[in-house]
C-alpha positions as a printed Julia matrix, in Angstrom:
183×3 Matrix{Float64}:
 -96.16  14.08  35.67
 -95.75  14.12  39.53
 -92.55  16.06  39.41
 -94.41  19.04  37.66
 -97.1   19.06  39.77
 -94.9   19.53  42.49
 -93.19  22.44  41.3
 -96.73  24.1   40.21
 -97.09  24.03  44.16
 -94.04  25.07  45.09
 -94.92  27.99  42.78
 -98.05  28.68  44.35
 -97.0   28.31  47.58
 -94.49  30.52  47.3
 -96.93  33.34  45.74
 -99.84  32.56  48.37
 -97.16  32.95  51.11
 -95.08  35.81  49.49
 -96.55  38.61  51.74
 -96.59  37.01  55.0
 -92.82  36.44  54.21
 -91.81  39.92  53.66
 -93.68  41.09  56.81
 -91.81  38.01  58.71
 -88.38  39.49  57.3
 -89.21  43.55  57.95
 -90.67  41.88  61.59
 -87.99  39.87  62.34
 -84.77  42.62  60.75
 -87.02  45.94  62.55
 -84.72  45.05  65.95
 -81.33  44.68  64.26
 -81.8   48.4   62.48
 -83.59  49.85  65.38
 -79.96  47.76  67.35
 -77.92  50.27  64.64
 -79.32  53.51  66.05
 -80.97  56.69  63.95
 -80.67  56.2   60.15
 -77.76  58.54  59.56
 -76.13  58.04  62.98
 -72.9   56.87  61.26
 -72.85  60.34  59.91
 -72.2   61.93  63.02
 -68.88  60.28  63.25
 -66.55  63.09  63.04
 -63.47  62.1   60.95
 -60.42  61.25  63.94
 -57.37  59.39  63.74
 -57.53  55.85  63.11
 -61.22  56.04  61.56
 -61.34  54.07  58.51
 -62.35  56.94  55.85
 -64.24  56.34  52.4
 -64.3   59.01  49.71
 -63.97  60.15  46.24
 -61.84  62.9   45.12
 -60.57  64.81  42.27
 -57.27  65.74  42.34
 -55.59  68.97  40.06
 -52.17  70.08  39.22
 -51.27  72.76  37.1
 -54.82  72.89  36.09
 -55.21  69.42  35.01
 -56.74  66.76  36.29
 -54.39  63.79  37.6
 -56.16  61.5   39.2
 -59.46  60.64  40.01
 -62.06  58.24  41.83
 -64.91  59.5   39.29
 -65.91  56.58  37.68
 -64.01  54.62  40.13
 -64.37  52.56  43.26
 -63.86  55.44  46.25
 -60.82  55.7   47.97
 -60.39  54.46  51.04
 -57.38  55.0   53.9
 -57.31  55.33  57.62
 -56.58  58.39  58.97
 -54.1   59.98  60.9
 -51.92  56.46  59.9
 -49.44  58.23  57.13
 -51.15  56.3   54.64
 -51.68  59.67  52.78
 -49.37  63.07  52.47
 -49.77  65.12  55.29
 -51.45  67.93  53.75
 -54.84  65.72  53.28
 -54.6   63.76  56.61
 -55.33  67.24  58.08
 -57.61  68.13  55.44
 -60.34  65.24  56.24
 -59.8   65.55  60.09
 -63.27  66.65  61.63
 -65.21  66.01  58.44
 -68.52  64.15  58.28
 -70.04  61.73  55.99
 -71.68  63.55  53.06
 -69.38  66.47  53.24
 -67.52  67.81  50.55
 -64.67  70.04  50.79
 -62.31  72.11  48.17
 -58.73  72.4   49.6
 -55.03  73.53  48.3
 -52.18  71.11  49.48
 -48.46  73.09  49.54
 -45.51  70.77  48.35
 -44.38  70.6   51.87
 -47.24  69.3   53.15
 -47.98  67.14  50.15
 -44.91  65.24  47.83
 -42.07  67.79  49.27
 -40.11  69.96  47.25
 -37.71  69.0   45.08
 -34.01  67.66  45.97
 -31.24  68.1   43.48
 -30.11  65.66  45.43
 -32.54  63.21  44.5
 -30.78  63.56  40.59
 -28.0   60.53  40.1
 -25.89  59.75  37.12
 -26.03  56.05  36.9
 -23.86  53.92  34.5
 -26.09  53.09  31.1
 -25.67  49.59  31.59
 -28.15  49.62  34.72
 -31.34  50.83  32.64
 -32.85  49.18  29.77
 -30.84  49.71  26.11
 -33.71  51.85  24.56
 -34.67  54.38  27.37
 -35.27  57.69  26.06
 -35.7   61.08  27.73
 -39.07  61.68  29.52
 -39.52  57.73  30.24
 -40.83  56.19  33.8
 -38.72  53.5   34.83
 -38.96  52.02  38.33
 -37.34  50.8   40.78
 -37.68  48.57  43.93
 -36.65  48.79  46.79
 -37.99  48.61  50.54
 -40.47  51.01  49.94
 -42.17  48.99  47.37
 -41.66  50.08  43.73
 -41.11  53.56  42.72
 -41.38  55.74  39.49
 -37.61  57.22  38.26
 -37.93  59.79  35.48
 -35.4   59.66  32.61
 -33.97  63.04  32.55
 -30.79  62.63  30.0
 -29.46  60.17  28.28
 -25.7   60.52  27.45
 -23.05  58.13  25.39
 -22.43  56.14  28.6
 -24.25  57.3   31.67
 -28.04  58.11  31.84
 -29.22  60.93  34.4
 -32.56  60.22  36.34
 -34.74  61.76  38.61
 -35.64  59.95  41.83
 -37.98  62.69  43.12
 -41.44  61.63  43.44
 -43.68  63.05  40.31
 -45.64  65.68  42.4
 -42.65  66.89  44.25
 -42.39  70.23  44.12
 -46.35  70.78  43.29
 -49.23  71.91  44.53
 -51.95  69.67  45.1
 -55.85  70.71  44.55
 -58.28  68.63  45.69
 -62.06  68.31  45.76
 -63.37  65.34  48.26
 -66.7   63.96  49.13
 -66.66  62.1   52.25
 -68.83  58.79  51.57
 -68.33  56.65  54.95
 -66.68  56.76  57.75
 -66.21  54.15  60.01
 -64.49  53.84  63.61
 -62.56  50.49  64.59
């Protein structure tokens, strides 16, 4: 019996003191926002090398959509670090928080063109006994692991494509810059 009056209290307590709490919290937190600046200063931040940038995008190739954040976490990167193709480092420079921005990416400036060179003939025995035409295999190597398309397969050879899949294409993105913070 004295363990739930107690509680009852507690309870009461806790509604009795309920207001003077919240204005304690808003009293004692009013000097660490008023410490942050403006609301909306970290908008002003103008997009430079090395920021760390926050933002979802859509990207488009021949029409289609590729690859998205909707639905997604945003993407994040920092910028001016090569962490993204060229084309889009340059893109984001000088853009704020809240921005959006519709841009056109060439294949130089994006996944480069493509390099016949990049085509190899390997024996059949190095790829797995029932690749077909059109399949993603990958490969490791010191850049981490990369996609190799399947483009033939012959009686004892196979020939594959070690061009990245948007070589060769032009990139269309839409952004929306969601944060931006410096280091």
């Amino acid at each position: 019996m004295k363990k739930r009056i107690k509680m009852v209290l507690a309870l009461d307590l806790k509604k009795a003191f309920a207001p003077a709490l919240v204005l304690l919290a808003v009293f004692l937190c009013a000097p660490l926002a008023l410490a942050a600046g403006p609301k909306g200063a970290a908008s002003k931040l103008v997009i430079k090398k090395g920021d760390l940038v926050t933002l979802d995008y859509t990207l488009r190739v021949d029409g289609k959509v590729v690859d998205s954040t909707k639905g997604k976490r945003p993407f994040q990167f920092t910028a001016g670090m090569h962490e993204v193709v060229p084309g889009f480092d340059k893109a984001v420079m000088g853009m704020r928080t809240g921005q959006k921005k519709v841009f056109t990416i060439p294949p130089k400036e994006g996944y480069g063109v493509r390099d016949p060179k990049n085509i190899s003939e390997v024996p059949r025995s190095q790829v797995p006994a029932n690749v077909k035409p059109g399949m993603v295999l990958y490969q490791q190597d010191f850049r981490g692991r990369r996609p190799v398309r399947v483009l033939t397969v012959k009686k004892d050879t196979v020939v594959l494509d070690f061009n990245p899949p948007l070589a060769g294409k032009t990139l269309h993105f839409s952004i929306r810059i969601v944060d931006v913070k410096r280091p």
